[in-house]
N, C-alpha and C positions, 0 to 999 in steps of 0.2 A: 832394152836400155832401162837402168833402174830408174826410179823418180826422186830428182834430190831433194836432200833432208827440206822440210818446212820448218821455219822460225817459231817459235813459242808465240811472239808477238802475233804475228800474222795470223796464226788459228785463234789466237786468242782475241782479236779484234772481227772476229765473226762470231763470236758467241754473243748469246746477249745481256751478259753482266746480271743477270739478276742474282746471283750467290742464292739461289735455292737449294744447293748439295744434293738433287735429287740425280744426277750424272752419280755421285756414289763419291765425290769427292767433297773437299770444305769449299773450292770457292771456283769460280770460273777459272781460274787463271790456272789450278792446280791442274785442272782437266786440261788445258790445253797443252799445259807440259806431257800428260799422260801422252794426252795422243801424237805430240810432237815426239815420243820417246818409243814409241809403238808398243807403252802399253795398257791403251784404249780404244774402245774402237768408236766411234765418228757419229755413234747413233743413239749416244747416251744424254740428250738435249732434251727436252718436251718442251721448253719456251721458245729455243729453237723452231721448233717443228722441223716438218717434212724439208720446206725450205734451206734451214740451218744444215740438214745431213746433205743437200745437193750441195751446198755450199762449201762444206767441208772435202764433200769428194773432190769438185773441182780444184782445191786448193790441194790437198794432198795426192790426188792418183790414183786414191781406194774406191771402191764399188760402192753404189748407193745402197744403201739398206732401211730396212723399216726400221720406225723409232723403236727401241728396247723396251718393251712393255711392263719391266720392272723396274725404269724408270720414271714410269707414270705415261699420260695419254697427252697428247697433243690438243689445246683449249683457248677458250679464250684466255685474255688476261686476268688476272684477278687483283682486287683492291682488299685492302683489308681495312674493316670499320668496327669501331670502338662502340659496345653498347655505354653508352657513357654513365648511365644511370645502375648498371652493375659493377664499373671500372669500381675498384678499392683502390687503384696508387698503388699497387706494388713495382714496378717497374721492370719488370721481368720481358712485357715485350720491348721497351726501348734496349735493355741488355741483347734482345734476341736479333736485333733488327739491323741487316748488315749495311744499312744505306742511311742512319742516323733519320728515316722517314715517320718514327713516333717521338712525338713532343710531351713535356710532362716531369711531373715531378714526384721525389716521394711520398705517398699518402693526399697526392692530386689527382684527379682527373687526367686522363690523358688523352691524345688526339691522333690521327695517321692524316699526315699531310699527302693528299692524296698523288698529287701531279709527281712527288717522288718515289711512291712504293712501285715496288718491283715485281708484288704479287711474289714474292717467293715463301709465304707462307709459312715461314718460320717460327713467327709470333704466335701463330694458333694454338700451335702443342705446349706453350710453358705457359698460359693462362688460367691460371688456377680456380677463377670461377667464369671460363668458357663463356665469356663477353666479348669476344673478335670471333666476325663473319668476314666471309668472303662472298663478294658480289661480281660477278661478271664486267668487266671493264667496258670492253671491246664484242660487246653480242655480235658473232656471225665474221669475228675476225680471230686470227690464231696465228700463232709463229711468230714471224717477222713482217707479216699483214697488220697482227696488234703490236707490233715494237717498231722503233725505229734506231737507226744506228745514232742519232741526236741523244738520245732517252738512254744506248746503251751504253757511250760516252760518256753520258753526266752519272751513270750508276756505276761504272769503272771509280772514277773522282770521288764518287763521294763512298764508295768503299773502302779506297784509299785514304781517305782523311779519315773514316772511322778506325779503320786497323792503326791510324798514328795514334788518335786517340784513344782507345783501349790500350795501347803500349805506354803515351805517356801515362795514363792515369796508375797503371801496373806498378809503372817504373818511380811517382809520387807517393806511394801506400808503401813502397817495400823500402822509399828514403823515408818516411816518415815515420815507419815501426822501428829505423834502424836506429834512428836519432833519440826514438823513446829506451831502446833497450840500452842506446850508448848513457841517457841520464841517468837511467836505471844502476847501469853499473857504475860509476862513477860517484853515485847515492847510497850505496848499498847498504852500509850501515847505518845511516840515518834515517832509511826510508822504507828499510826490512823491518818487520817485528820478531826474524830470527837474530837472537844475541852469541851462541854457540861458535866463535869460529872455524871451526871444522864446516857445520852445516851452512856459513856464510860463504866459506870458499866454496863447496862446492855450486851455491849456485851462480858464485862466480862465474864457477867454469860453464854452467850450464849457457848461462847468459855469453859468457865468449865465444861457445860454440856455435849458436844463433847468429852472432854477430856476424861471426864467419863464415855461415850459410848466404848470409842476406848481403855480404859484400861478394860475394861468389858470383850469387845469379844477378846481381846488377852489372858486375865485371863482365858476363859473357852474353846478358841484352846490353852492351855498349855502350 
C-alpha cells in the first residue's frame, strides 16, 4: 500500500528553519517542497542531523539514510561574532542574514544578536575583510540536541518578516526611481542640456521605455 502524499507544511515544520541553503536549495521551506514533491531526498539537513533524517522518514515512509556528506557534517551550533574593531560598516552581512539577527548601520559598527542567529553561516563568505567568526554554540550538542522546535519557530517568523521586508524595500526603490524618471520626463526640456529635438525625443523614448519596465515589474510583484 503506497504512503500518502505529506503536506509541505508538515515536513516543513520538522526542519529547523535555519535558511543555511546548504540542503542545495534557498531556504527551508523550498526544501521541504522538494521533498514533499519527490524530488529530494530526506538526508540533505546537517542542522537537522541524524535526528532530523529519522524524523523525516517517519513522516514520509522513506528509509533512514545517512546525512549527505556534500551537504556538509552534522555539529554543533554555530554563532557568528563580529570582530568589531575590523568591522568597516559595510553591511553586506546584515544584507546576507536571513533572520534580520545583525544590527548596524552604514559605515557603523555592527553586532550579531546572539540568541537569534541561526548559525547558518551565510554572513562569513560576503565579509570583505573576514572579521566574522564562528564559535561553537552548543559544545557536545548537534541536531536537534542544540535546536529546539521554540528557536525553529521564532526563525520561521522572522524569516518571514525579513523576505516582507526585502520585498517592501525592493518594491519602495523601483517606486521611487520610477517617480524620478516620471519628473525627469515631464522636465525634459528644462532639465536636459540636450536642445536638438530629434535628440530630445529620443530620450524621451528612452525614458518611456524605462518607465514601462519599472511599471511591469511592480505590476507582477503585486
Amino acid at each position: 500500500m503506497s504512503q500518502p502524499p505529506v503536506s509541505v507544511d508538515a515536513i516543513d515544520a520538522l526542519l529547523p528553519q535555519t535558511q543555511c541553503t546548504r540542503c542545495g536549495y534557498p531556504d527551508c521551506r523550498s526544501y521541504a517542497e522538494a521533498i514533499a514533491q519527490g524530488q529530494a531526498a530526506i538526508n540533505r539537513c546537517p542542522p537537522g542531523g541524524a535526528e532530523g533524517i529519522a524524523r523525516l522518514a517517519a513522516l514520509t515512509g522513506r528509509p533512514v539514510a545517512d546525512l549527505d556528506p556534500e551537504c556538509g557534517q552534522e555539529g554543533p551550533r554555530k554563532l557568528a561574532v563580529i570582530d568589531e574593531a575590523w568591522c568597516i560598516g559595510c553591511t553586506l552581512c546584515i544584507k546576507a542574514c536571513p533572520v534580520d539577527a545583525i544590527v548596524g548601520a552604514n559605515k557603523l559598527m555592527h553586532s550579531v544578536v546572539g540568541p537569534l542567529c541561526t548559525g547558518c553561516e551565510l554572513c562569513v563568505p560576503v565579509c570583505p575583510v573576514d572579521c566574522i567568526a564562528l564559535v561553537d554554540a552548543t559544545p557536545g550538542r548537534t541536531g536537534w540536541q542544540a535546536w529546539s522546535p521554540e528557536q525553529a519557530a521564532q526563525a520561521r517568523e522572522r524569516y518571514a518578516f525579513h523576505r516582507q521586508r526585502v520585498e517592501r524595500d525592493r518594491r519602495e526603490h523601483e517606486e521611487r526611481l520610477a517617480a524620478k524618471a516620471q519628473h525627469k520626463l515631464e522636465h525634459l526640456a528644462e532639465e536636459s542640456k540636450l536642445t536638438d529635438p530629434q535628440e530630445l525625443d529620443r530620450k524621451r523614448a528612452v525614458i518611456e521605455a524605462a518607465l514601462a519596465r519599472a511599471r511591469e515589474r511592480m505590476r507582477k510583484a503585486g
